[in-house]
C-alpha positions as CSV (number, residue, x, y, z in Angstrom):
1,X,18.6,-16.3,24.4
2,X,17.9,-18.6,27.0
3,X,17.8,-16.2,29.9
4,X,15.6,-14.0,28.2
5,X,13.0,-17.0,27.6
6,X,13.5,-18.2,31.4
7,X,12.8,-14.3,32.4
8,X,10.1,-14.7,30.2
9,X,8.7,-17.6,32.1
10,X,8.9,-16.2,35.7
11,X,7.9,-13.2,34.8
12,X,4.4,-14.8,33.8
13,X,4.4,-17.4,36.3
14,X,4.8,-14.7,38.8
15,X,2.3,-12.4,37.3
16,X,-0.7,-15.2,37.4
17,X,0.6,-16.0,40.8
18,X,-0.2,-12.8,42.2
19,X,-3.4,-12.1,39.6
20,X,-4.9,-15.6,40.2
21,X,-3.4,-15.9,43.7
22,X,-5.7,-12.5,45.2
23,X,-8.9,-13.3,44.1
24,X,-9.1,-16.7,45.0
25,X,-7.5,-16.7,48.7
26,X,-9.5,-13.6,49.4
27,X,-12.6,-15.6,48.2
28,X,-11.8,-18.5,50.3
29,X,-10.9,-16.1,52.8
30,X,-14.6,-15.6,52.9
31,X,-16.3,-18.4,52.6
32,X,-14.7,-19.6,54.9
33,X,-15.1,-17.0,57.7
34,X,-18.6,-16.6,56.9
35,X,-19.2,-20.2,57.3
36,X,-17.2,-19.9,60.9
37,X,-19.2,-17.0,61.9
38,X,-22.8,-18.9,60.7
39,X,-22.0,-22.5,61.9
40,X,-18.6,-21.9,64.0
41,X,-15.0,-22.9,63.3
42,X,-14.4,-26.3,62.9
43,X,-11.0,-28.1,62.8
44,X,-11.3,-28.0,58.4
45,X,-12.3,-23.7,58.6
46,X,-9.7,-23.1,61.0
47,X,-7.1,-24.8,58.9
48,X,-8.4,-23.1,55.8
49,X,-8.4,-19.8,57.6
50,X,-5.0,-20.5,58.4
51,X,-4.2,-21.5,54.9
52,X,-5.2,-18.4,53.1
53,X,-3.2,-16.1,56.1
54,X,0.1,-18.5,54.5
55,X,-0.8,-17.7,51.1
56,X,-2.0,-14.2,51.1
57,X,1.4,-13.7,53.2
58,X,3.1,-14.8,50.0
59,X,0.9,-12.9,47.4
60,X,1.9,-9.7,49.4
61,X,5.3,-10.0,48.8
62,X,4.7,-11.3,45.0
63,X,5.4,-7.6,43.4
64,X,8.6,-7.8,44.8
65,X,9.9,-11.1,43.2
66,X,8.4,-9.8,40.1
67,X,10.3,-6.7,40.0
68,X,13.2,-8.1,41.1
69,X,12.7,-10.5,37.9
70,X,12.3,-7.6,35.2
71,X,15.4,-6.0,36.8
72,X,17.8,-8.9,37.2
73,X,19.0,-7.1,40.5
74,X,17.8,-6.5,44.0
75,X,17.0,-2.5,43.7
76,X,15.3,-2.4,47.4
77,X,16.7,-1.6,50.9
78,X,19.4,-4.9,52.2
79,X,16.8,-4.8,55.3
80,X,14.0,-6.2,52.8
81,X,15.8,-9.2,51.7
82,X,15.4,-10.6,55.0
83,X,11.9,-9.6,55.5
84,X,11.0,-10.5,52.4
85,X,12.6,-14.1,52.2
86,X,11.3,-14.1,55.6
87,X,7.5,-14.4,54.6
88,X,8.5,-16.1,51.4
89,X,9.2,-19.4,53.5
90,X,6.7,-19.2,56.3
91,X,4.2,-19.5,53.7
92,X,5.8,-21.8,51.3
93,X,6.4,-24.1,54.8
94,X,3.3,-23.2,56.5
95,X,1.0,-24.1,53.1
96,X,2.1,-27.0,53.0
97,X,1.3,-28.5,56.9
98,X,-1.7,-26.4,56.6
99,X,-2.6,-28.5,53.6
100,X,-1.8,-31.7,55.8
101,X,-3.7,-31.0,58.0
102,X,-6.6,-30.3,56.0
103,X,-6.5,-33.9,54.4
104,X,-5.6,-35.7,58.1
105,X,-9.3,-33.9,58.9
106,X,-10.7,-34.8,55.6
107,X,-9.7,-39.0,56.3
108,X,-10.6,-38.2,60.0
109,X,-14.4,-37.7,59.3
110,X,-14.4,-40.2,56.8
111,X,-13.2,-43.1,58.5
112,X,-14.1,-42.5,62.7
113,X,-17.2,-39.7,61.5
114,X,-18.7,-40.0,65.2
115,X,-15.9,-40.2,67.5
116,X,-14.2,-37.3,65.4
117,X,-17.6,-35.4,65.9
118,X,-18.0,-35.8,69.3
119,X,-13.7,-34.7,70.8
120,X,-13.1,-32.3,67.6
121,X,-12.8,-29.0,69.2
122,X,-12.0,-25.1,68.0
123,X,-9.5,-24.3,71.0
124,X,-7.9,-28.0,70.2
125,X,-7.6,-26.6,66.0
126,X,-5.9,-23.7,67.0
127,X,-3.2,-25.0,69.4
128,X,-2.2,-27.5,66.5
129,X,-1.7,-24.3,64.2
130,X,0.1,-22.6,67.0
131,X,2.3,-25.1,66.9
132,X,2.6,-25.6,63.2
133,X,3.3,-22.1,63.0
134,X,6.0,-22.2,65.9
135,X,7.4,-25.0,64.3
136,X,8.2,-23.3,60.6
137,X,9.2,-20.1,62.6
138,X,11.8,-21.7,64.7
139,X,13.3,-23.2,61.7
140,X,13.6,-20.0,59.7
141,X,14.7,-17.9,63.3
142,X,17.6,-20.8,62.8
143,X,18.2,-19.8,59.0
144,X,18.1,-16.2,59.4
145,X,20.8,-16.1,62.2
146,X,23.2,-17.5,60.2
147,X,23.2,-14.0,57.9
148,X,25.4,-12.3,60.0
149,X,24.8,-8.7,59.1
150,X,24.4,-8.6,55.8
151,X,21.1,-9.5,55.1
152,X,21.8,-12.0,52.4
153,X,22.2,-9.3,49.6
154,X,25.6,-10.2,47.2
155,X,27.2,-7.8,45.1
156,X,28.1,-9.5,41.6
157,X,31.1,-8.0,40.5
158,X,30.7,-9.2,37.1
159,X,27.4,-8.0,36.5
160,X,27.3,-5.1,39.2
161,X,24.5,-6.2,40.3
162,X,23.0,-7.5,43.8
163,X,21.4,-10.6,44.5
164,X,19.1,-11.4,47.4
165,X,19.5,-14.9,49.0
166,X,21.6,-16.5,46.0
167,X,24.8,-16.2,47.3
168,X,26.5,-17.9,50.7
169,X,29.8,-17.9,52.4
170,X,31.7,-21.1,53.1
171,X,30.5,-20.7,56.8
172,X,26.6,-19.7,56.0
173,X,26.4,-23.5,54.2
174,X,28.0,-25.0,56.2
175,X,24.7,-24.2,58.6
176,X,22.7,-24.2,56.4
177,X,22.8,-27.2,54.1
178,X,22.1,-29.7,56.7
179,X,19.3,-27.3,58.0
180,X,17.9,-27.2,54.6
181,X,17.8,-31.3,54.5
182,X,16.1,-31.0,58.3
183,X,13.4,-28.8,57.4
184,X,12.9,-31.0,53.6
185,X,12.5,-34.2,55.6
186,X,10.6,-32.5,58.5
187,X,8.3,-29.8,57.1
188,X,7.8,-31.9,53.6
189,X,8.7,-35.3,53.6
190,X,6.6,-36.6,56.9
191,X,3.5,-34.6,55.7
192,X,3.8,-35.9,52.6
193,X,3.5,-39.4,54.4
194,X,0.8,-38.4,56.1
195,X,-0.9,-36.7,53.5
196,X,-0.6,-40.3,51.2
197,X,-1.4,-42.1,54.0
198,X,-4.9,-40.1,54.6
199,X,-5.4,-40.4,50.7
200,X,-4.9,-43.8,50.1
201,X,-7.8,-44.5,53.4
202,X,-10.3,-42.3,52.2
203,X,-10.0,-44.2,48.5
204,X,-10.4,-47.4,50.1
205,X,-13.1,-46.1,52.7
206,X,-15.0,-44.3,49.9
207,X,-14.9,-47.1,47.7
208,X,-16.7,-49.9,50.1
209,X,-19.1,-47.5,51.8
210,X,-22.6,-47.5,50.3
211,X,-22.5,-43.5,49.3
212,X,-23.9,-42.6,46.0
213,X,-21.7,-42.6,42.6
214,X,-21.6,-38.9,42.9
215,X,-20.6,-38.4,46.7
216,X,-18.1,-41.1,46.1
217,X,-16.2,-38.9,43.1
218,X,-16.7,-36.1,44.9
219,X,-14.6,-37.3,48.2
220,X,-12.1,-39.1,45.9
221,X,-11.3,-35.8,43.2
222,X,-11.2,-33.7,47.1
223,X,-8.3,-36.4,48.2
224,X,-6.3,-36.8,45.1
225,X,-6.3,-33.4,44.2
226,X,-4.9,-32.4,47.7
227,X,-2.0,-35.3,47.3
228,X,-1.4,-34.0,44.0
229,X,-1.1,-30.1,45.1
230,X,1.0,-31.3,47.6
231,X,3.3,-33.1,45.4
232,X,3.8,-30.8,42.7
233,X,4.1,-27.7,44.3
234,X,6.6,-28.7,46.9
235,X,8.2,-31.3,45.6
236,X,10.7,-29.7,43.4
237,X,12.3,-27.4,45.8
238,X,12.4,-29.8,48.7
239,X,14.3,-31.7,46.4
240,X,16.9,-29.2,45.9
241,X,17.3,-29.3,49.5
242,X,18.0,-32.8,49.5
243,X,20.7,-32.2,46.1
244,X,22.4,-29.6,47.5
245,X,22.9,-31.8,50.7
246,X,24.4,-34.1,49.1
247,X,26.9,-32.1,46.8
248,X,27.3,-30.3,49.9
249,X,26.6,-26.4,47.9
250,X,23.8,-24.2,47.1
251,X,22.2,-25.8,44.0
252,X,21.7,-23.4,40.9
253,X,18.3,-24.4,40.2
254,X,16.7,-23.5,43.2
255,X,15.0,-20.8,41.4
256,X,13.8,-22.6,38.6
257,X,12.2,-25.2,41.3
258,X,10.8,-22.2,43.4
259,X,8.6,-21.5,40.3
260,X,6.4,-25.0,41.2
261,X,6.4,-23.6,44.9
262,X,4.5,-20.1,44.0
263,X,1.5,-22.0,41.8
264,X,0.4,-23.0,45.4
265,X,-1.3,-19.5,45.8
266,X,-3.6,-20.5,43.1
267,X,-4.2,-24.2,43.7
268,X,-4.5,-24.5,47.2
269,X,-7.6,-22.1,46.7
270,X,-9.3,-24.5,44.3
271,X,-9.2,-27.4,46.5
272,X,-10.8,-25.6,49.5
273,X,-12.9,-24.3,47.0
274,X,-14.1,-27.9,46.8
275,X,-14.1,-29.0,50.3
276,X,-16.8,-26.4,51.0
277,X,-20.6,-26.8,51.1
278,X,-21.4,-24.3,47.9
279,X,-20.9,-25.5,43.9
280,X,-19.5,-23.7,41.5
281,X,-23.2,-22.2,40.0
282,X,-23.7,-21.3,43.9
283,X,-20.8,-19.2,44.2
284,X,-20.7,-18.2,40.4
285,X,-24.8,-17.0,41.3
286,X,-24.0,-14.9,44.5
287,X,-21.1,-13.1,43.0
288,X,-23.1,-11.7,40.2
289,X,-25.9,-10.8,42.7
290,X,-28.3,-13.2,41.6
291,X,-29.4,-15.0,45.4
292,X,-29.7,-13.2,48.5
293,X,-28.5,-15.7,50.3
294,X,-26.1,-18.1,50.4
295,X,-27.3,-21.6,49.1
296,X,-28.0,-23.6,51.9
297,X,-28.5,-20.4,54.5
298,X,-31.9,-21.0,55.2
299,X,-31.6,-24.7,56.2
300,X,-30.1,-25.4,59.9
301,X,-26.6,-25.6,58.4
302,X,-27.1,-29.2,56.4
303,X,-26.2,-27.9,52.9
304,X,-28.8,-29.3,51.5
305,X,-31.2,-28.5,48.2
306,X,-34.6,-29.2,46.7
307,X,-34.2,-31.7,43.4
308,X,-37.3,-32.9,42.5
309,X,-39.2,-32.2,45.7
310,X,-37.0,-34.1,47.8
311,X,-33.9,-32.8,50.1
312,X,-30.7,-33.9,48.9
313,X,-27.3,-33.7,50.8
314,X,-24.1,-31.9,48.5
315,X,-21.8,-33.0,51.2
316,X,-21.4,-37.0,50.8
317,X,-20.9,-37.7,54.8
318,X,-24.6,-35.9,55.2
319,X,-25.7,-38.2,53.3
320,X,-24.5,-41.1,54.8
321,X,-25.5,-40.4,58.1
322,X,-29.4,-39.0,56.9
323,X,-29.5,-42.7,55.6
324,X,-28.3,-44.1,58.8
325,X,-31.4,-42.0,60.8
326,X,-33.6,-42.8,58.4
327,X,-33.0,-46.6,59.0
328,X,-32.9,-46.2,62.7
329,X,-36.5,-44.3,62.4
330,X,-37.8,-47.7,60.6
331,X,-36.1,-49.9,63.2
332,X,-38.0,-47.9,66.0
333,X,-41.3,-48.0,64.3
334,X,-41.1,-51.6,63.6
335,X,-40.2,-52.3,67.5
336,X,-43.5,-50.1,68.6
337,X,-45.7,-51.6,66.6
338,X,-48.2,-54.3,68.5
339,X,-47.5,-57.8,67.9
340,X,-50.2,-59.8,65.5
């Protein structure tokens, strides 16, 4: 009975994973490209871009782990375990310095806004996500060496059924248990750092700067809702890493925690969703056809709208630095005007 309600349960994680998963990534897929092409790639688009090529990369391959649910047995070629569990980790791993990176940008404007301005570069964005992605893909190259022909496919002889990446020789752990601790404190443990680290600045930034009530909440829910993304989704099976290290075998609940791993599709989306210049009624608006334009399209890429008759900034660092001009223009005035 308990198998059939733990079926149950990946079965519809899986399913929402991939029905959620599509729509959203391919939206932010998008936006995000559009805003490259209209204002050009910054350091944030670039590591969104390269976000949603991590996660679509996973939603692919998300028919695959769903079938091989229903079934209880790995019914495609031995080849495909390997490709499969192949993409499986590049974007579980890739995600989640992607999503690093986004909030090391994110506390990067907030707290040096001008110096991060003036030496951010595209060509600089995409040599660091070269070299995240040459990072994750020398560690799996490492873990798929160690398969030795037989693609990681197991024959059960209880069952007679096969199994893809469940079951390991004596020599296969022996590589890859402490690899599996290496790539849990590399590739999740020090971004995590950094990712609390960035969070915990822009909360104390955000709450002594002088932005409006609503800027502030909207910086803060940005920043805690990246930390918590982070910590939920990877968390689990990281851990399992670190467990199986430790009792020196390949945990049983590794796919249990993989379950926490795949909701990343869906909620990564939602909190670039929020990092970008259009609101909810925007995007909600466009879909159905109602604008020709994107909000925002016909201004000189500020992102801002007409409430009340006068412009206001959605993006809380705008606003900040339109009051900083606007003080500046006073200060210049004052000094023109003739002495009484």
């Amino acid at each position: 009975m308990s198998m059939i309600v733990f079926q149950c349960v990946f079965l519809i994680v899986y399913s929402l994973t991939f029905l959620l998963g599509l729509p959203a990534n391919l939206l932010v897929l998008f936006i995000y490209a559009r805003k490259a092409h209209k204002r050009g790639a910054t350091p944030n688009v670039v590591y969104a871009l390269n976000l949603c090529v991590a996660n679509l990369a996973l939603v692919a391959w998300m028919p695959v782990k769903t079938l091989e649910t229903v079934r209880e047995n790995w019914a495609l070629p031995n080849e495909l375990c390997l490709v499969y569990n192949f993409f499986l980790f590049a974007s579980l791993y890739g995600s989640g310095l992607f999503l690093s990176a986004v909030a090391v940008g994110r506390y990067l404007s907030i707290a040096f806004p001008i110096s991060y301005k003036l030496y951010r570069r595209t060509r600089i964005s995409c040599l660091v996500s070269g070299g995240l992605w040459a990072i994750v893909l020398l560690h799996l190259g490492l873990g798929l060496a160690v398969e030795g022909g037989g693609h990681f496919v197991s024959v059960s002889v209880h069952h007679n059924t096969s199994e893809c990446y469940e079951n390991f020789t004596r020599e296969q752990l022996d590589f890859l248990v402490p690899l599996r601790l290496e790539m849990a404190l590399l590739l999740f443990l020090v971004p995590l750092i950094i990712t609390a680290f960035c969070t915990l600045r822009c909360l104390a930034l955000v709450g002594r700067s002088c932005l409006p009530a609503g800027g502030k909440r909207r910086v803060l829910a940005v920043a805690l809702s990246t930390l918590a993304v982070f910590v939920v989704c990877y968390a689990p099976y990281n851990a399992s890493h670190v467990v199986g290290f430790v009792l020196d075998e390949n945990v049983s609940w590794r796919k249990e925690a993989m379950l926490s791993s795949s909701c990343n599709v869906f909620l990564e989306p939602i909190v670039m969703l929020m990092l970008s210049p259009y609101t909810t009624r925007d995007l909600v608006g466009r879909l159905c056809g109602r604008g020709r334009e994107w909000p925002g399209s016909r201004s000189k890429a500020t992102g801002r709208h007409r409430r009340h008759g006068k412009a206001v900034s959605r993006d809380p660092l705008a606003t900040a630095k339109g009051v900083t001009s606007v003080i500046e223009k006073q200060i210049r005035e004052t000094e023109r005007r003739p002495k009484e």
